[in-house]
BALOBA-1460 file (C-alpha; in Angstrom, 3 decimals):
// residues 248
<rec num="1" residu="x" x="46.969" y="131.241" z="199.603"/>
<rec num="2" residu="x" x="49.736" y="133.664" z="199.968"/>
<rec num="3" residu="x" x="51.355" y="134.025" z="203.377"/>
<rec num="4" residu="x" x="53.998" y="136.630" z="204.391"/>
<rec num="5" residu="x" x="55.763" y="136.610" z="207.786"/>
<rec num="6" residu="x" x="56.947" y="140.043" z="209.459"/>
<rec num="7" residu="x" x="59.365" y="140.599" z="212.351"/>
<rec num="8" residu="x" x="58.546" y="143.381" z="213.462"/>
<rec num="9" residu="x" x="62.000" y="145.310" z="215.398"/>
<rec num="10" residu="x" x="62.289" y="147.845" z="217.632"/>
<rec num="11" residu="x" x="65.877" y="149.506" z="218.573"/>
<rec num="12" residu="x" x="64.852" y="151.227" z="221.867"/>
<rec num="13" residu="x" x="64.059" y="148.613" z="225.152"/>
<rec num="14" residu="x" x="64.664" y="149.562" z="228.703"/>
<rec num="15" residu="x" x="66.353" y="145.868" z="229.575"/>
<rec num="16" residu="x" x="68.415" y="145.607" z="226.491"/>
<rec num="17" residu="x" x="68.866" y="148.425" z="223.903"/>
<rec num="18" residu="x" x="69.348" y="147.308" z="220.262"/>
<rec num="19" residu="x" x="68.527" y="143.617" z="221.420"/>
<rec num="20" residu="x" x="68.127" y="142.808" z="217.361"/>
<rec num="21" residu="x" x="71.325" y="143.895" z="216.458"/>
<rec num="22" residu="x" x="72.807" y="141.912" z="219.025"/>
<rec num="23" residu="x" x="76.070" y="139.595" z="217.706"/>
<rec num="24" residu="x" x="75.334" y="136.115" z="217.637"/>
<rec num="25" residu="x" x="78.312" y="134.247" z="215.941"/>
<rec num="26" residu="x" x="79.234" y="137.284" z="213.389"/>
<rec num="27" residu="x" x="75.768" y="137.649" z="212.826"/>
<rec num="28" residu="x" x="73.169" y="140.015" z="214.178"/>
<rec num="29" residu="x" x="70.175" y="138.245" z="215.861"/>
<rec num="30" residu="x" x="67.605" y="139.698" z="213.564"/>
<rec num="31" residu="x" x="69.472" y="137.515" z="210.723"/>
<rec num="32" residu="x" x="69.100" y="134.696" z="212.850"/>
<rec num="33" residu="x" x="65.235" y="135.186" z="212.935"/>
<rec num="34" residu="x" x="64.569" y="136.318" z="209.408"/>
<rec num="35" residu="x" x="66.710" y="133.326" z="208.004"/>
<rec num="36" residu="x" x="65.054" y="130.730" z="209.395"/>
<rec num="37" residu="x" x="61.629" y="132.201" z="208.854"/>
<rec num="38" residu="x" x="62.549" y="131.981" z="205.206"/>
<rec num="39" residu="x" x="62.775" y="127.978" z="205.528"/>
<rec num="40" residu="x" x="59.309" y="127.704" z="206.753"/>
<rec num="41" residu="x" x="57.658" y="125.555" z="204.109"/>
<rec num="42" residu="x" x="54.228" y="127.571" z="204.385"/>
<rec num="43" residu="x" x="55.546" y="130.957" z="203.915"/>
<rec num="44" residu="x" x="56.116" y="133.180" z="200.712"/>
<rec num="45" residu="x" x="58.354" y="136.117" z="201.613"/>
<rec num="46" residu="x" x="59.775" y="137.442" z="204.715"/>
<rec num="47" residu="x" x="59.756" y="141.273" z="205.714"/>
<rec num="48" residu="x" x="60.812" y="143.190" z="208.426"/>
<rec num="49" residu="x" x="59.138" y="145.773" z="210.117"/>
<rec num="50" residu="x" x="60.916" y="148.610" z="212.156"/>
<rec num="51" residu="x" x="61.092" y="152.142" z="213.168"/>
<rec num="52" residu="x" x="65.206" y="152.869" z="213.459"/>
<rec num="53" residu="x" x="67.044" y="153.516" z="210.729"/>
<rec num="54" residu="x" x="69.789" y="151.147" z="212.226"/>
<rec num="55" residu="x" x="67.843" y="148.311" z="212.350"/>
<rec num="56" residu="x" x="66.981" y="149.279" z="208.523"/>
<rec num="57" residu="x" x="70.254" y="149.463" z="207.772"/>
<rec num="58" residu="x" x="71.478" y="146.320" z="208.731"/>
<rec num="59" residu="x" x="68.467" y="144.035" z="207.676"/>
<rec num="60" residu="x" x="69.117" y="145.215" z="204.320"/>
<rec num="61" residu="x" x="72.486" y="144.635" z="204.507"/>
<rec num="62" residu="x" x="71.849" y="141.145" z="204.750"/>
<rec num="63" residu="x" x="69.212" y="141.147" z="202.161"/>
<rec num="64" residu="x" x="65.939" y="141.448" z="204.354"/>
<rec num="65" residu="x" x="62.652" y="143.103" z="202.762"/>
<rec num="66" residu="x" x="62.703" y="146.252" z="204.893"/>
<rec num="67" residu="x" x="59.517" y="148.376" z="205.976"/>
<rec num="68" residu="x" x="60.131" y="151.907" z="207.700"/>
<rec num="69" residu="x" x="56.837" y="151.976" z="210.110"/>
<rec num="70" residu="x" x="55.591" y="155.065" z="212.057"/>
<rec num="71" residu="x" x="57.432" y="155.214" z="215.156"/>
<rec num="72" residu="x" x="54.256" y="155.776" z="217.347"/>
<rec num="73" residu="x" x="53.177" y="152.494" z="217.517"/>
<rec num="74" residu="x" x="53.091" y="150.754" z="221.044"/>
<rec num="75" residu="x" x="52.663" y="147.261" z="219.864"/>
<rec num="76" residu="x" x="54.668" y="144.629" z="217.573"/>
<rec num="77" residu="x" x="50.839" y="143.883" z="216.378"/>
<rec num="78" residu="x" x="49.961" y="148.094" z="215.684"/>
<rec num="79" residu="x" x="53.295" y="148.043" z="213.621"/>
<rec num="80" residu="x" x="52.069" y="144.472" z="211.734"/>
<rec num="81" residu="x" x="48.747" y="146.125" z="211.150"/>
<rec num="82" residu="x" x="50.782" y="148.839" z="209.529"/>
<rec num="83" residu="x" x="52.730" y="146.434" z="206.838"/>
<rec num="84" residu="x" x="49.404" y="144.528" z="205.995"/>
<rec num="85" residu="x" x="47.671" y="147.559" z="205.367"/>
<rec num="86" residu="x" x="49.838" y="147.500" z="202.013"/>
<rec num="87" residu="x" x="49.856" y="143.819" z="201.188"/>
<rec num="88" residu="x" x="46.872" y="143.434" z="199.197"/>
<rec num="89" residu="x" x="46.100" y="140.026" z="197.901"/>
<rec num="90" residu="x" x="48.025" y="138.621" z="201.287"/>
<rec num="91" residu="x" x="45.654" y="135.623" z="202.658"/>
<rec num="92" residu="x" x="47.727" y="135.137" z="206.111"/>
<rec num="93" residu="x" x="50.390" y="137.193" z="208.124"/>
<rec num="94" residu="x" x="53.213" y="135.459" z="210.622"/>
<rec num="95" residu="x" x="54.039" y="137.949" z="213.374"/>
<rec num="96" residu="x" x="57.504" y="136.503" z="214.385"/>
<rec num="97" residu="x" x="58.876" y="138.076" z="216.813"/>
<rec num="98" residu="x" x="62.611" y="139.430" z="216.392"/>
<rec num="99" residu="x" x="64.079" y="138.293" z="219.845"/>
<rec num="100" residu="x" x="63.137" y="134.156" z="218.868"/>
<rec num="101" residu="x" x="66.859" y="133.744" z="217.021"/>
<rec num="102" residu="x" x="66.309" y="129.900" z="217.651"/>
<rec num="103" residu="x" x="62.753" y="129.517" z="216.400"/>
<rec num="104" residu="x" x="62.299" y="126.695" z="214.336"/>
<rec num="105" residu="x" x="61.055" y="126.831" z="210.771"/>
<rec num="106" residu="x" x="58.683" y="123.672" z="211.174"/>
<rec num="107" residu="x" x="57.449" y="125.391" z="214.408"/>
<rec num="108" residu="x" x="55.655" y="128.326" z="211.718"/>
<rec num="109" residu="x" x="54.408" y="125.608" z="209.767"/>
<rec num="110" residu="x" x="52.681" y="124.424" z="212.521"/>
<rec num="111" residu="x" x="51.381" y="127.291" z="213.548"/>
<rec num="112" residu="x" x="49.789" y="128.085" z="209.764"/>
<rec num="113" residu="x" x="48.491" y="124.816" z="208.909"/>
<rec num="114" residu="x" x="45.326" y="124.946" z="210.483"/>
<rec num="115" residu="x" x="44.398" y="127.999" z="209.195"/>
<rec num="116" residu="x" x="44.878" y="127.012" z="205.882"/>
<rec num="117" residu="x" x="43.213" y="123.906" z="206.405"/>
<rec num="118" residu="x" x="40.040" y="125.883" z="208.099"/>
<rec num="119" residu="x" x="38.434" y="129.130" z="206.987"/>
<rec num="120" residu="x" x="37.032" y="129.437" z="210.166"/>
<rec num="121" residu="x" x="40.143" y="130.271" z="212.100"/>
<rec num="122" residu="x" x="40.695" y="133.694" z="212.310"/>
<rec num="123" residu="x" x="44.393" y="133.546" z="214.609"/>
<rec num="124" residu="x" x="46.366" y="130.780" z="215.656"/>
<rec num="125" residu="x" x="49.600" y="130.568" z="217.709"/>
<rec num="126" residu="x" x="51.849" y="127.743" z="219.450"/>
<rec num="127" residu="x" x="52.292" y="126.041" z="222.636"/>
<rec num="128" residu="x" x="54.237" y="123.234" z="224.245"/>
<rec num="129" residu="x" x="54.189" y="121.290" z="227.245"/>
<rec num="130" residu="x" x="56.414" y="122.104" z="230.494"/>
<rec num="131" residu="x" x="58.057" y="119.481" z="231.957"/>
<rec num="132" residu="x" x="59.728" y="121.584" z="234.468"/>
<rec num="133" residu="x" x="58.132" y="123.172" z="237.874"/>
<rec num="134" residu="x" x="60.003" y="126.241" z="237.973"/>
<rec num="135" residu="x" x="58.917" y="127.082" z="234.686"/>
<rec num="136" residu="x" x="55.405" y="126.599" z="235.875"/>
<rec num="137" residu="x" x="55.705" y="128.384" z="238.840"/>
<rec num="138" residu="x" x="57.729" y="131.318" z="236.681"/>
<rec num="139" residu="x" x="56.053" y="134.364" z="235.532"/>
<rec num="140" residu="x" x="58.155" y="135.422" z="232.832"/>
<rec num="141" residu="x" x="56.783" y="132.030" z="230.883"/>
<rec num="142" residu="x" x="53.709" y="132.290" z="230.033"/>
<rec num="143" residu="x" x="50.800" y="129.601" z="230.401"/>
<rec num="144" residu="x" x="47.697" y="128.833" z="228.339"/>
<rec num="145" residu="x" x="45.105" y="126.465" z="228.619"/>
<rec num="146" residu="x" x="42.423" y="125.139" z="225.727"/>
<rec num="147" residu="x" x="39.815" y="123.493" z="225.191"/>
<rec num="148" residu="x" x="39.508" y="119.833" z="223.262"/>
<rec num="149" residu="x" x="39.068" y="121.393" z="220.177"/>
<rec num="150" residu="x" x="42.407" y="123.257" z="220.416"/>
<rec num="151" residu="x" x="41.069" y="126.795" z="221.105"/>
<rec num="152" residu="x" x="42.600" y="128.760" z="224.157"/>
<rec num="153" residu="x" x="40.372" y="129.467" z="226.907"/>
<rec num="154" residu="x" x="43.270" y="131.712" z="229.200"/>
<rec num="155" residu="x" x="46.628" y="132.356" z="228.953"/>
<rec num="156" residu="x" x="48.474" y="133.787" z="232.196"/>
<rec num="157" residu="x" x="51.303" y="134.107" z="234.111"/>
<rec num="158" residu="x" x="50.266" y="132.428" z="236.636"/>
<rec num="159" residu="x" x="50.070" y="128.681" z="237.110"/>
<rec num="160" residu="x" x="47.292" y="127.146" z="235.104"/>
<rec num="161" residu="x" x="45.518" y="124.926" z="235.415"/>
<rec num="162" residu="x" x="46.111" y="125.235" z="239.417"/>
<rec num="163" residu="x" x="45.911" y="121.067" z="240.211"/>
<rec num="164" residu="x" x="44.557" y="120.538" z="243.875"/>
<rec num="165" residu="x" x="45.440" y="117.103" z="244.274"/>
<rec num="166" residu="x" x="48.773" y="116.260" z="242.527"/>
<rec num="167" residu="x" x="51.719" y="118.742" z="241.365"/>
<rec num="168" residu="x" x="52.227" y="116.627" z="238.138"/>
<rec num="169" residu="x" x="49.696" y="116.328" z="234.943"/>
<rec num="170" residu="x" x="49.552" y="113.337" z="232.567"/>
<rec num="171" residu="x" x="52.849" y="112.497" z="231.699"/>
<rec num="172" residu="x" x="54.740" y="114.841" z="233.531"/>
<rec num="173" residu="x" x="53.827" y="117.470" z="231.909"/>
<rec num="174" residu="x" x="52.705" y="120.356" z="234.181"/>
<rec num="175" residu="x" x="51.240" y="122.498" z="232.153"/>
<rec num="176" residu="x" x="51.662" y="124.186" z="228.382"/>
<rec num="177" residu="x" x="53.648" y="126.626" z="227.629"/>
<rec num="178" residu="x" x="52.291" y="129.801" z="225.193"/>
<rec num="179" residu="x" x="55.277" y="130.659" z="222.437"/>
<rec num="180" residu="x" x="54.709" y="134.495" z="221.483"/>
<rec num="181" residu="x" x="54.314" y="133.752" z="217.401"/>
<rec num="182" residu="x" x="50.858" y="134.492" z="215.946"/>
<rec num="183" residu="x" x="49.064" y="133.775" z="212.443"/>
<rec num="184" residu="x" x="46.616" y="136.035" z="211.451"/>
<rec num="185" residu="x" x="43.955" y="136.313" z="208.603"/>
<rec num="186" residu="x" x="44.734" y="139.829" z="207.254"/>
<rec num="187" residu="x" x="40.986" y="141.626" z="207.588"/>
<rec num="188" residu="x" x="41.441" y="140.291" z="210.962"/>
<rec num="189" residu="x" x="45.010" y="141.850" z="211.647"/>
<rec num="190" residu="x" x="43.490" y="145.002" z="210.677"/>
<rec num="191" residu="x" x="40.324" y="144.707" z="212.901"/>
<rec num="192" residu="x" x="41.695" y="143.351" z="216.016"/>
<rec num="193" residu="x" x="44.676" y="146.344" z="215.711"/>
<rec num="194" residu="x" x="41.295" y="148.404" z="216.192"/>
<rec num="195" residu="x" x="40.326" y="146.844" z="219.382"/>
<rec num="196" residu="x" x="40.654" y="148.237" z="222.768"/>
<rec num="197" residu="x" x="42.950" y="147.098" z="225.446"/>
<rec num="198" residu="x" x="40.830" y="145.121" z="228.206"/>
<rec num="199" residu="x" x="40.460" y="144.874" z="231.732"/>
<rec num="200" residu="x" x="42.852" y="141.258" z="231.873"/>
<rec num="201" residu="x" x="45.078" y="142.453" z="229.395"/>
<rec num="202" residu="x" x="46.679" y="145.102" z="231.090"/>
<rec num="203" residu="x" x="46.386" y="143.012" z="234.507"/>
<rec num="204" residu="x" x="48.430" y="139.986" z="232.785"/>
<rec num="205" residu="x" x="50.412" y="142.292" z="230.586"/>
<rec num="206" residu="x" x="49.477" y="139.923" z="227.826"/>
<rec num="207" residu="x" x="48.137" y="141.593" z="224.812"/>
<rec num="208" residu="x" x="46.712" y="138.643" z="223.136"/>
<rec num="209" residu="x" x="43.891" y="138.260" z="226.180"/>
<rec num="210" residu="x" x="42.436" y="141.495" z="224.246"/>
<rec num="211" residu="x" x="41.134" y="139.155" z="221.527"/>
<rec num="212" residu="x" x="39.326" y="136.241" z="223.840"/>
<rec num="213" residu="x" x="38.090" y="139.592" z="226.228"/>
<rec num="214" residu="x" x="36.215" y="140.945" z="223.030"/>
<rec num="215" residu="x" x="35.002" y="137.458" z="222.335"/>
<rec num="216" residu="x" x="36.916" y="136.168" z="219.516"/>
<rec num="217" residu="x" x="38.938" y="132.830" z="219.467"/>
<rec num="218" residu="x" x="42.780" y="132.041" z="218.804"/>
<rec num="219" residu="x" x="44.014" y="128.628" z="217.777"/>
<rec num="220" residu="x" x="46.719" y="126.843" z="219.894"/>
<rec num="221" residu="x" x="48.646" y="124.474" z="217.808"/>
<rec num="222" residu="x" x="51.418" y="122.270" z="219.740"/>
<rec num="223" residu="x" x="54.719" y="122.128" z="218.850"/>
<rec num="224" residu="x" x="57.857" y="119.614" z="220.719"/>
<rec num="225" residu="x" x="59.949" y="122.494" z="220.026"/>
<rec num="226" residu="x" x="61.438" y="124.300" z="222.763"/>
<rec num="227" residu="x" x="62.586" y="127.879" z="222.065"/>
<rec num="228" residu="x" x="64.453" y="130.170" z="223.506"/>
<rec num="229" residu="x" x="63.865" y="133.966" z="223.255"/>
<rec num="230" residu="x" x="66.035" y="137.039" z="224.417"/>
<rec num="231" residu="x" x="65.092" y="139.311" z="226.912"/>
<rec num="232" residu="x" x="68.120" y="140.150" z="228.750"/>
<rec num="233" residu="x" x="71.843" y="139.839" z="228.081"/>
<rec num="234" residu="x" x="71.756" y="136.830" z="230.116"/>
<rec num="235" residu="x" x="69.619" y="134.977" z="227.571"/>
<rec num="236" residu="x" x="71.535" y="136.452" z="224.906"/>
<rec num="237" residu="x" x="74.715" y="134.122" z="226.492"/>
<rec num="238" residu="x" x="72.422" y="131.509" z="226.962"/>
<rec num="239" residu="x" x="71.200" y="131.697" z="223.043"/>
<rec num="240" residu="x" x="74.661" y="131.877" z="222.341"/>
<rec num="241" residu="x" x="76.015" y="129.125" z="223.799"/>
<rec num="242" residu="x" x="73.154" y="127.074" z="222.285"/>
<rec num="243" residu="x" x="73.921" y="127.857" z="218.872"/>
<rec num="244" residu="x" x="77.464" y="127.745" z="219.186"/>
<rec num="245" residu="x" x="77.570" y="123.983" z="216.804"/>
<rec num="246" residu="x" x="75.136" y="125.415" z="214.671"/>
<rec num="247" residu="x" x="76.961" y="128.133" z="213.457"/>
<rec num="248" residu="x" x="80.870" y="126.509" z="212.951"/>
């Protein structure tokens, strides 16, 4: 089974213009992704996907597999779509998103395992559990729920599940956390980049809701890992100061 991850990158963003070129410790932060997505265990190859000839630049400067993509596209999936149109023979594609410079290689093994393991999975993703309130209450994180087999039944911005009688879950843990990386069986890619937005999608701003709206499922795997993605140049300092032992 051959499995390819793709960041896709994009140069323009209204809070923080050429976020993946960002300097983290001499590097930019789109080497910080695509490095450590080439130590997941489960993957093959590494590309990345963008639409600036900056960003193209730079990735292969430090050795990336660089795809130019249309520039039309309004999604990170629509651009995906775009790259697996060409990868015949691919089995499974990682979308990992460029802004996640302290993702965690084990944390894509996790989320591909199970759809190696089971035919019958058609997309998967990650979540883990939030131990702190204001995260819960926060609608910048974003919440899922599933069901006992591991499927999600909502993700939302909101808090959920909403507990009537007690603030705290089973072990302190008030809820789960959804990370923003995605597995997908290729035909799938293809079809669900086909699909038209829904009604909860665009309330949530949460594009993924477009696949449980038209009926399909997504795998939640769980992961301890906690990571830390850039939005803003605040969380750029933040991710900086967190890596700061890591890359002496």
């Amino acid at each position: 089974m051959q499995v390819i991850a793709i960041i896709p990158a994009r140069y323009a963003s209204t809070r923080f213009p050429a976020k993946p070129l960002a300097d983290i410790h001499g590097k930019p932060m789109l080497q910080h992704v695509y490095e450590r997505s080439l130590k997941a265990k489960l993957v093959d190859d590494v590309i990345v996907a963008t639409d600036d000839e900056r960003i193209f630049a730079a990735a292969r400067a430090f050795g990336a597999r660089v795809v130019m993509t249309s520039a039309e596209h309004e999604t990170g999936t629509d651009r995906l779509a775009e790259v697996a149109e060409t990868l015949d023979g691919v089995d499974l594609i990682v979308n990992v998103q460029g802004d996640e410079p302290m993702i965690e290689p084990d944390m894509i093994d996790a989320a591909v395992a199970p759809l190696r393991a089971q035919a019958d999975i058609s997309m998967g993703t990650l979540m883990t559990a939030i131990y702190n309130p204001a995260d819960f209450a926060n609608p910048n994180v974003v919440k899922v729920v599933t069901d006992k087999n591991g499927y999600a039944l909502y993700f939302s911005r909101a808090p959920i599940p909403y507990t009537r009688d007690s603030a705290v879950q089973q072990d302190g843990v008030y809820g789960f956390k959804h990370i923003g990386l995605y597995v997908y069986r290729r035909d799938f890619l293809l079809h669900y980049s086909d699909l038209k937005p829904t009604v909860l999608e665009q309330a949530e701003k949460l594009e993924q809701l477009r696949v449980l709206e038209h009926g399909y499922r997504i795998h939640v795997a769980l992961t301890e890992h906690q990571s830390m993605g850039v939005d803003t140049p605040e969380d750029l300092e933040r991710v900086r100061a967190a890596l700061l032992g890591q890359c002496r």
